[in-house]
MMTF fields as JSON, N, C-alpha, C and O atoms, coordinates in Angstrom:
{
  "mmtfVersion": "1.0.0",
  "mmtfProducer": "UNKNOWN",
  "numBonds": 479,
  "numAtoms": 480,
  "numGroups": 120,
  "numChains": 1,
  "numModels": 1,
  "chainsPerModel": [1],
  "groupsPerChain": [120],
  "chainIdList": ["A"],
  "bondAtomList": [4, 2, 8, 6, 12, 10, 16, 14, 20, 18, 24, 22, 28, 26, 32, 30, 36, 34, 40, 38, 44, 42, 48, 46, 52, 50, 56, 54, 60, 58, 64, 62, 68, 66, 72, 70, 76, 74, 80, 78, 84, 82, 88, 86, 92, 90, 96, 94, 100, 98, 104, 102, 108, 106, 112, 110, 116, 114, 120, 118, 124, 122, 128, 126, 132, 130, 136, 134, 140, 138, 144, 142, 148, 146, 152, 150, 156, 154, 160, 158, 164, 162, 168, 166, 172, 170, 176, 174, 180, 178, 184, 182, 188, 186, 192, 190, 196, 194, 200, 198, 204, 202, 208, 206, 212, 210, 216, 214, 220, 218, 224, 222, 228, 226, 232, 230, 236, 234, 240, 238, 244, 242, 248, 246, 252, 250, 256, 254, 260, 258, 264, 262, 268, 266, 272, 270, 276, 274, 280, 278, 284, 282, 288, 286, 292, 290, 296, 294, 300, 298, 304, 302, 308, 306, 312, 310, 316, 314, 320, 318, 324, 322, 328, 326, 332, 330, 336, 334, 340, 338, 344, 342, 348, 346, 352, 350, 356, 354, 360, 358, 364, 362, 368, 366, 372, 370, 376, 374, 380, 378, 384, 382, 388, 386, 392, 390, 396, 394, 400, 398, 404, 402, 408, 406, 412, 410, 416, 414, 420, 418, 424, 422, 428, 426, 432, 430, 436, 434, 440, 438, 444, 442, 448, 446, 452, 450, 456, 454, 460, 458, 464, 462, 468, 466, 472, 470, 476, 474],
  "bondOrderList": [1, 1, 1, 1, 1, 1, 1, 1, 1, 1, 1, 1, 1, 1, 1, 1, 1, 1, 1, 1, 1, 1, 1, 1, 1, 1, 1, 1, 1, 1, 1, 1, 1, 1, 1, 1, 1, 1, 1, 1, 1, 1, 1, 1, 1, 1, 1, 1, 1, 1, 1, 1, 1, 1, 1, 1, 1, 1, 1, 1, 1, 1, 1, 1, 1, 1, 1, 1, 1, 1, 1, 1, 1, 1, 1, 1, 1, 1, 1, 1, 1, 1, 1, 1, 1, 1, 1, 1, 1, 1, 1, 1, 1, 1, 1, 1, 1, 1, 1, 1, 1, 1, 1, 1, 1, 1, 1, 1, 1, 1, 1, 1, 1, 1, 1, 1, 1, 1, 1],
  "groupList": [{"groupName": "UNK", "atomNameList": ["N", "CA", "C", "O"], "elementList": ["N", "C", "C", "O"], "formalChargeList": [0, 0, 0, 0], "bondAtomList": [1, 0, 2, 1, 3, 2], "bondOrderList": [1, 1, 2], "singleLetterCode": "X", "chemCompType": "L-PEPTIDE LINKING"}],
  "groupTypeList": [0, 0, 0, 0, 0, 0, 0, 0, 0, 0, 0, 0, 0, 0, 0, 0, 0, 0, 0, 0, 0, 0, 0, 0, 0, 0, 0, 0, 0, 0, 0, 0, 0, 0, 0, 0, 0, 0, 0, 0, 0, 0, 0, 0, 0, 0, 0, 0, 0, 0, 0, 0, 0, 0, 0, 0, 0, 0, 0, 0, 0, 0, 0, 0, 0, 0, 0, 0, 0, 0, 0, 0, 0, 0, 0, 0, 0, 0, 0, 0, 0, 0, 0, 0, 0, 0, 0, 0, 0, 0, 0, 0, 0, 0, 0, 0, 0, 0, 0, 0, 0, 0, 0, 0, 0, 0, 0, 0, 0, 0, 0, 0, 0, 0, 0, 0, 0, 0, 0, 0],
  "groupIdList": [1, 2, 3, 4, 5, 6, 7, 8, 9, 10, 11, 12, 13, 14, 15, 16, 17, 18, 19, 20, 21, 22, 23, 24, 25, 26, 27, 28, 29, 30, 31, 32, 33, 34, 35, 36, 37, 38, 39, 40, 41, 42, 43, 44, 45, 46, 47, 48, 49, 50, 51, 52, 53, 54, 55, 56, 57, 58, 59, 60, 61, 62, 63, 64, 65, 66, 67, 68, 69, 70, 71, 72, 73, 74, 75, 76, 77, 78, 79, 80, 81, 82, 83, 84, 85, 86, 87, 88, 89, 90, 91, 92, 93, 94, 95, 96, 97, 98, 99, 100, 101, 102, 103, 104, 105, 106, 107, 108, 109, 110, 111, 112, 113, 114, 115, 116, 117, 118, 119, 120],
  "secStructList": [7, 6, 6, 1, 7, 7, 7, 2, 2, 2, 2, 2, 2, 2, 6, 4, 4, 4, 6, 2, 2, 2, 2, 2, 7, 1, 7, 2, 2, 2, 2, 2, 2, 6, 6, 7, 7, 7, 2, 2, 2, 2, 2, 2, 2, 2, 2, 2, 2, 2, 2, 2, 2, 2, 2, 2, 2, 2, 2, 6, 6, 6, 6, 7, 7, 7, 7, 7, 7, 7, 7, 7, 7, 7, 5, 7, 7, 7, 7, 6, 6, 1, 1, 7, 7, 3, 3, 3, 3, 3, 7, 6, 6, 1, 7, 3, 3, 3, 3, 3, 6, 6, 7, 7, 2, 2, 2, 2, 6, 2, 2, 2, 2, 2, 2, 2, 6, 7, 7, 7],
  "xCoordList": [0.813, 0.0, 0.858, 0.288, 1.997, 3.39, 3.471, 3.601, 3.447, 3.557, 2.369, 2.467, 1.3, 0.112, -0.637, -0.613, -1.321, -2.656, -3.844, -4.632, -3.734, -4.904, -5.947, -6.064, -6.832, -8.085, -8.936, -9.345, -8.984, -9.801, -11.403, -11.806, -11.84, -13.325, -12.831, -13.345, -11.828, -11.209, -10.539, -10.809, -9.604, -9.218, -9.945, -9.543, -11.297, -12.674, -13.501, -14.428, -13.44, -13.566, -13.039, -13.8, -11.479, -10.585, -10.63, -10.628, -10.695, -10.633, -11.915, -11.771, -12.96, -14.243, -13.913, -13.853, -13.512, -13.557, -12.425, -12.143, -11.388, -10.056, -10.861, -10.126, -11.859, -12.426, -13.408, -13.39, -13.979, -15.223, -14.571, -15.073, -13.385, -12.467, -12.085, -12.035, -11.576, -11.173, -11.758, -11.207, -13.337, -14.499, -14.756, -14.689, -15.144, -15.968, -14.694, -15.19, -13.209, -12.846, -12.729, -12.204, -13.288, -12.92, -11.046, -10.377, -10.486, -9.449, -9.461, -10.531, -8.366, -8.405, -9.12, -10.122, -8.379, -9.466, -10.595, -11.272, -11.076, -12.172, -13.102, -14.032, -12.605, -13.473, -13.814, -14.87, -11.813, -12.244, -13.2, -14.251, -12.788, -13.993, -15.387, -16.099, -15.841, -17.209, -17.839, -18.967, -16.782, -17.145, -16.529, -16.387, -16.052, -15.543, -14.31, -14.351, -13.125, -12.095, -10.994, -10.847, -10.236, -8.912, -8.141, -8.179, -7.406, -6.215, -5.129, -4.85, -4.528, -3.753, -3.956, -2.991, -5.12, -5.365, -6.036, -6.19, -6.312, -6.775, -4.98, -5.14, -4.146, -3.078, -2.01, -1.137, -2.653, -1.663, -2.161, -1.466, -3.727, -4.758, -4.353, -4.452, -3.886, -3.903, -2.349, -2.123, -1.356, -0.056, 0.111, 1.088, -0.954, -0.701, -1.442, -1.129, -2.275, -3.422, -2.277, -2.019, -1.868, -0.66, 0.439, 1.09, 0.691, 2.167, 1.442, 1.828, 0.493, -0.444, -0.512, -0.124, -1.247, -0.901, -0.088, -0.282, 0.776, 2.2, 2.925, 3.462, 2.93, 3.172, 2.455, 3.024, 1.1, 0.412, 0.984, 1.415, 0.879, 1.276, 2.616, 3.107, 3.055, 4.736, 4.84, 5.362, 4.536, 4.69, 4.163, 4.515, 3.103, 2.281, 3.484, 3.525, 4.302, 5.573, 6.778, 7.64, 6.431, 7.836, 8.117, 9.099, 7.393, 6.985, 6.055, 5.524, 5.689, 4.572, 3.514, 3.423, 2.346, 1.237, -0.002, -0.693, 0.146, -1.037, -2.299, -2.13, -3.47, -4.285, -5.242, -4.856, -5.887, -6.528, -7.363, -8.104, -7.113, -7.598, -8.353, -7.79, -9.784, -10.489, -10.584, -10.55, -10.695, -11.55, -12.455, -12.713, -13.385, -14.577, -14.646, -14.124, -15.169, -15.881, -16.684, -17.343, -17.173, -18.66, -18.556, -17.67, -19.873, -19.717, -20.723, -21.755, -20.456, -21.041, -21.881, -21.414, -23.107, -23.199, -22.959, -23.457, -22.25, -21.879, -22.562, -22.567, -22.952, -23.991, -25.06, -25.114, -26.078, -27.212, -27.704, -28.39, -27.394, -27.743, -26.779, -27.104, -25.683, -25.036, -23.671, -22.994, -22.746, -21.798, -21.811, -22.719, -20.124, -19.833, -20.061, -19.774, -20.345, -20.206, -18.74, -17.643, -18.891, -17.473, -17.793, -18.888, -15.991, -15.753, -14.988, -14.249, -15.273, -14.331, -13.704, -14.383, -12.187, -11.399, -11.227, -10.907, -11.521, -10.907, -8.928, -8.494, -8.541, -7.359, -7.171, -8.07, -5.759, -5.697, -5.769, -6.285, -5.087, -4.697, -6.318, -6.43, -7.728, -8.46, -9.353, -10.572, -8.407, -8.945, -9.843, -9.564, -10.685, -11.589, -11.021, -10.473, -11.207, -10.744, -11.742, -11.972, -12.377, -13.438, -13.386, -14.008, -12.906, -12.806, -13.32, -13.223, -13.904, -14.502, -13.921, -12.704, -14.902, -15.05, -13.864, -13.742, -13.035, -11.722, -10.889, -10.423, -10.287, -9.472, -7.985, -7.895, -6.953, -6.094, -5.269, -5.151, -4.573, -4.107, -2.839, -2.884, -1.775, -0.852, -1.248, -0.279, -2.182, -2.755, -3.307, -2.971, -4.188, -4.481, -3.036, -3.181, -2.092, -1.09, -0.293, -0.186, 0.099, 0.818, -0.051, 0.494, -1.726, -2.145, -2.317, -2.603, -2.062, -1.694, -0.409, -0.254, 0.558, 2.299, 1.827, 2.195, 1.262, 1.405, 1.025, 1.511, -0.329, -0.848, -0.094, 0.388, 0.327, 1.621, 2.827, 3.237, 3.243, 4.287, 3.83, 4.383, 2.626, 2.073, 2.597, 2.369, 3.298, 3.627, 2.657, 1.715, 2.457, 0.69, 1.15, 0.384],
  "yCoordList": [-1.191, 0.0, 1.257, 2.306, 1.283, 1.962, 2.681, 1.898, 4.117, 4.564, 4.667, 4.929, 4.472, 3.948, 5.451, 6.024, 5.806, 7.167, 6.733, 5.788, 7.204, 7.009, 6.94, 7.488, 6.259, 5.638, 6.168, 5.333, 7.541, 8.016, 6.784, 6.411, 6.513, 5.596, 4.039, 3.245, 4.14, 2.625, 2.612, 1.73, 3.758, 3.715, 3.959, 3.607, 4.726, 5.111, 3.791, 3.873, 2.509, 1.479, 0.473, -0.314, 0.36, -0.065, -0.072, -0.985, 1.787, 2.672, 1.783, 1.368, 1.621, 1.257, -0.02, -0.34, -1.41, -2.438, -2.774, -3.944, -1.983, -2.233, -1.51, -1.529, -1.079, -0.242, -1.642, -2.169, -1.877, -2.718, -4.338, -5.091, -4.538, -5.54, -5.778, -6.832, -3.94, -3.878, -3.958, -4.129, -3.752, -3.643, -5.03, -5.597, -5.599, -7.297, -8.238, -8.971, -8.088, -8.927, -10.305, -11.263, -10.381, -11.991, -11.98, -10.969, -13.142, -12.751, -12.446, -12.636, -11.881, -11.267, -12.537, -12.377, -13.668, -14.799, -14.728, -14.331, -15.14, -15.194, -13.988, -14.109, -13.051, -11.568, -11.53, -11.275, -12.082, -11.68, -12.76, -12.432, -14.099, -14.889, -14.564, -14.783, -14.039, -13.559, -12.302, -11.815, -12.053, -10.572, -10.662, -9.614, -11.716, -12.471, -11.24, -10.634, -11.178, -10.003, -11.236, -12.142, -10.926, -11.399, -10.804, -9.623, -11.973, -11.522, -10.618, -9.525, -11.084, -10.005, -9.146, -8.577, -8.7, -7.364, -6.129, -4.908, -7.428, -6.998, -6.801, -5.835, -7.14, -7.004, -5.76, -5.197, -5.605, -4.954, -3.38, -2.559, -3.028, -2.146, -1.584, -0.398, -2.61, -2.159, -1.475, -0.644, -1.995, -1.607, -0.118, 0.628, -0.039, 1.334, 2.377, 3.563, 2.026, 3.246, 3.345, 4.474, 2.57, 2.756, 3.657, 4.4, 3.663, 4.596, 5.624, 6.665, 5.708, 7.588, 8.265, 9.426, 7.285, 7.907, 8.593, 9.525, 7.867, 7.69, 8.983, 9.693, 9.335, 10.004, 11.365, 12.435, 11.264, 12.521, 12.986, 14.107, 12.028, 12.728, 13.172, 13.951, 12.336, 13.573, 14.106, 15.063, 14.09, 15.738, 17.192, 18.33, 16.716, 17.86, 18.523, 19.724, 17.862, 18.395, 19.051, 19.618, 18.646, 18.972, 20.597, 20.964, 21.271, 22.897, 22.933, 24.04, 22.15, 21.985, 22.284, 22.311, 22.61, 23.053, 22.23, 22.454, 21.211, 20.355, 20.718, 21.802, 20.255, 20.444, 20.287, 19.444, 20.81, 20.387, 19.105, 18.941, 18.13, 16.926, 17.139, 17.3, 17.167, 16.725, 14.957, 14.035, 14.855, 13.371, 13.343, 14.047, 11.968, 12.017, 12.02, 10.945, 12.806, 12.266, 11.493, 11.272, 10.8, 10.127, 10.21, 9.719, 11.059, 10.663, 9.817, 10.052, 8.581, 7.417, 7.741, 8.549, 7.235, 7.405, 5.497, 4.419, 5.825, 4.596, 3.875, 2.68, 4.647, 4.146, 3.379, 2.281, 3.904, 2.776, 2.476, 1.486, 3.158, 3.048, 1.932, 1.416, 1.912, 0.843, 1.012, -0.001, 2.669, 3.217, 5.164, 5.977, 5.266, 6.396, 7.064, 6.228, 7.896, 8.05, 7.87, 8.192, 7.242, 7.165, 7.969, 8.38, 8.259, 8.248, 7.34, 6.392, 7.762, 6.645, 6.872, 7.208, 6.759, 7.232, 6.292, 5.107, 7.078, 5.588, 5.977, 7.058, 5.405, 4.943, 4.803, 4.174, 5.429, 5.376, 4.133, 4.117, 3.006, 1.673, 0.954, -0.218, 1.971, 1.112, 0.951, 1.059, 0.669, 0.254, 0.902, 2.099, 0.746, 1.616, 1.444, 0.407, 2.8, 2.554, 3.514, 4.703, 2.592, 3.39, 3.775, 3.039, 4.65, 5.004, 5.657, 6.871, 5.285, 5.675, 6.52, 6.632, 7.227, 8.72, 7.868, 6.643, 8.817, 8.026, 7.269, 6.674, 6.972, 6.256, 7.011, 8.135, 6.398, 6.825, 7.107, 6.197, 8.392, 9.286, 7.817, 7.369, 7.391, 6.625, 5.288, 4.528, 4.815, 3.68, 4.168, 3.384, 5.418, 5.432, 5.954, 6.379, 6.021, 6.891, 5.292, 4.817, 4.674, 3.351, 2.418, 1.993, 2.319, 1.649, 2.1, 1.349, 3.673, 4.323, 4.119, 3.898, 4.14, 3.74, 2.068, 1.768, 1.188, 0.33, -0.159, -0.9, 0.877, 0.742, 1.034, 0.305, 2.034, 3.311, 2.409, 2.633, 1.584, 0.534, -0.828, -1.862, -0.648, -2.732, -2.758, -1.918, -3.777, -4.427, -4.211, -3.712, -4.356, -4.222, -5.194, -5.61],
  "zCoordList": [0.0, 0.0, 0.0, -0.297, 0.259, 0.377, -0.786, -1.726, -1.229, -2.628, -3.501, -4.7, -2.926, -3.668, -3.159, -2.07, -4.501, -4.169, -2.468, -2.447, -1.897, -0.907, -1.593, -2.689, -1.035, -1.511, 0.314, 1.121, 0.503, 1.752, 2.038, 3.14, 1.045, 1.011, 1.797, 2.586, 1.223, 1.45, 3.009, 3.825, 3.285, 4.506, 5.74, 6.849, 5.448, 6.471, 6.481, 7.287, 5.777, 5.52, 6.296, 6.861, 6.438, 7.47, 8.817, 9.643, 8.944, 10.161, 10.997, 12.147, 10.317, 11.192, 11.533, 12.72, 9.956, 11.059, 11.45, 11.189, 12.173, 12.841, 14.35, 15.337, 14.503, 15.299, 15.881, 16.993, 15.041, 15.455, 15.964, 16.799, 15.207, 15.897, 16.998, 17.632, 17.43, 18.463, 19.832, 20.919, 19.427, 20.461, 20.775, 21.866, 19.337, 19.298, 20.538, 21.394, 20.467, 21.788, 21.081, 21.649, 19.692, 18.985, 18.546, 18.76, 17.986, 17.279, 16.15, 15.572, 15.383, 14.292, 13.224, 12.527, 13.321, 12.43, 12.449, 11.501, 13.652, 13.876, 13.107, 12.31, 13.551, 12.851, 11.464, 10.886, 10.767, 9.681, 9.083, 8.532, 9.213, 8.798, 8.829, 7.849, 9.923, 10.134, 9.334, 9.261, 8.859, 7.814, 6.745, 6.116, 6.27, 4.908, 4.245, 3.174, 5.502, 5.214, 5.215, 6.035, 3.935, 4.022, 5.496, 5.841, 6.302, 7.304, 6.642, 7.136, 5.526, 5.13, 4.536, 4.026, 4.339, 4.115, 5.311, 5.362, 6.232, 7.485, 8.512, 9.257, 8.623, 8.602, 8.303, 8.964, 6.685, 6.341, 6.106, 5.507, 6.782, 6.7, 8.18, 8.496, 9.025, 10.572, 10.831, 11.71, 9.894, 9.992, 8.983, 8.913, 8.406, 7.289, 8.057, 7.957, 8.709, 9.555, 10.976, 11.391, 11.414, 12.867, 12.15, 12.884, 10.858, 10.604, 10.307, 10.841, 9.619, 9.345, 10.221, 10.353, 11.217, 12.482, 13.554, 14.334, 13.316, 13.952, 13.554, 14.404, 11.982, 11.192, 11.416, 11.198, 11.89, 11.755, 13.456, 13.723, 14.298, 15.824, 16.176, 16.993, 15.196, 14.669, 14.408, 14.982, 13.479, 12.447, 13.092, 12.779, 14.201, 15.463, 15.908, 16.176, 15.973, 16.855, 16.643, 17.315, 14.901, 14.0, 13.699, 13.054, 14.102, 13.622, 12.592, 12.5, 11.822, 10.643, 11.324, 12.551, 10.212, 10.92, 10.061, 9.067, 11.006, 10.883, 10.18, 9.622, 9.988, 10.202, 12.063, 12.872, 12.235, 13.688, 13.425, 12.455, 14.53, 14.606, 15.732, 16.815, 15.613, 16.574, 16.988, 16.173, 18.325, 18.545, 19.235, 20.211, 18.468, 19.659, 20.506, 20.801, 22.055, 23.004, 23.382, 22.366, 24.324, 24.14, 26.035, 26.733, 26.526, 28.145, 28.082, 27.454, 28.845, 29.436, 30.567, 31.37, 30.797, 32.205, 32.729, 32.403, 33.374, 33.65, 35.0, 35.295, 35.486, 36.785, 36.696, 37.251, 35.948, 35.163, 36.927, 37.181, 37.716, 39.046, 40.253, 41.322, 39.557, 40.548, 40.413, 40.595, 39.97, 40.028, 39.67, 39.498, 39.695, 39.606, 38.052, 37.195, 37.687, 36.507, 35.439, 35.896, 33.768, 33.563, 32.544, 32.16, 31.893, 30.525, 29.43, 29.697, 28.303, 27.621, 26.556, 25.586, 26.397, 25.458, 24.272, 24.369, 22.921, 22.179, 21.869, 21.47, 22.025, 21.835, 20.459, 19.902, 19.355, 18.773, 17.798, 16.68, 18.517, 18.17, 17.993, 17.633, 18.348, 18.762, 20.008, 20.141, 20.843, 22.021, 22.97, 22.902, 23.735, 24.106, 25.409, 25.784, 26.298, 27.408, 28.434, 28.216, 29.81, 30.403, 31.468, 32.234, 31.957, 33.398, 34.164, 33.985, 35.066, 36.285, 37.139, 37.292, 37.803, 39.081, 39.732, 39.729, 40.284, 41.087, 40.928, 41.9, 39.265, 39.015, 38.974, 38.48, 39.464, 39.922, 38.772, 37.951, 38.527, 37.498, 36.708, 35.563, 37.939, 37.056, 37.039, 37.021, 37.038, 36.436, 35.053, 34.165, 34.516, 33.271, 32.708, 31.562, 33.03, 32.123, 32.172, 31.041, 32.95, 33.024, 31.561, 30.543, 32.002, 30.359, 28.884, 27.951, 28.796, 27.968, 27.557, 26.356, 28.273, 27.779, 27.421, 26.285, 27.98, 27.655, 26.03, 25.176, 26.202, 24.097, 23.605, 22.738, 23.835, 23.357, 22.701, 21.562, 23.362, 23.081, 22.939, 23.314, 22.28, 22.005, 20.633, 19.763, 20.537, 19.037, 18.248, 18.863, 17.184, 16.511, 15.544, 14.674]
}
C-alpha cells in the first residue's frame, strides 16, 4: 500500500472495522472470517493506519502546521444506578478505554504507555 494514491473511502472502511475488531474482543481470524475479510489485508490495513498515524502525531511536533484533529468524546453514564459516573477514550490503536469517578491518574497513564508501546 506503500507509494500507492490514498483511496480516503477505502481507509474510512478499514478505520471502522479495525475499530469494530477492536471492540468485538474476537481474534483477528475469527473476525475476519465472520465478515468475509482477508487476514492479510486486514493485517496490512492495521499496519498502514498505525504509521499515518504515527506520522500525523509527529509531524504535530515537527513545527509543521497540521491540520486540527479533533476526537470524539462520548460521556457514558456509567452508573445505570449501581456506580460512579465514567468516561471513555478511544485509543488510537483502537482500544476503548473506560474510566470511572476516582481512578487513579498513574494507572491510566501506566495503560496508555502500555498501548503506546504494544507491538501491533
Amino acid at each position: 500500500m506503500a507509494g500507492q494514491r490514498r483511496d480516503l473511502r477505502r481507509e474510512r472502511f478499514w478505520r471502522r472495522e479495525l475499530k469494530a475488531w477492536a471492540r468485538s474482543g474476537e481474534s483477528i481470524r475469527s473476525f475476519c472470517t465472520a465478515r468475509g475479510l482477508r487476514e492479510s489485508a486486514f493485517h496490512a490495513w492495521r499496519r498502514t493506519i498505525t504509521q499515518r498515524d504515527d506520522e500525523r502525531v509527529a509531524g504535530q511536533g515537527s513545527g509543521r502546521h497540521p491540520s486540527p484533529s479533533f476526537i470524539p468524546v462520548t460521556v457514558v453514564d456509567g452508573r445505570n444506578g449501581h456506580g460512579p459516573p465514567a468516561i471513555e477514550i478511544e485509543h488510537r490503536s483502537g482500544a476503548v478505554i473506560r474510566i470511572s469517578a476516582g481512578t487513579e491518574r498513574d494507572l491510566l497513564v501506566t495503560v496508555l504507555a502500555a498501548l503506546d508501546g504494544a507491538a501491533c
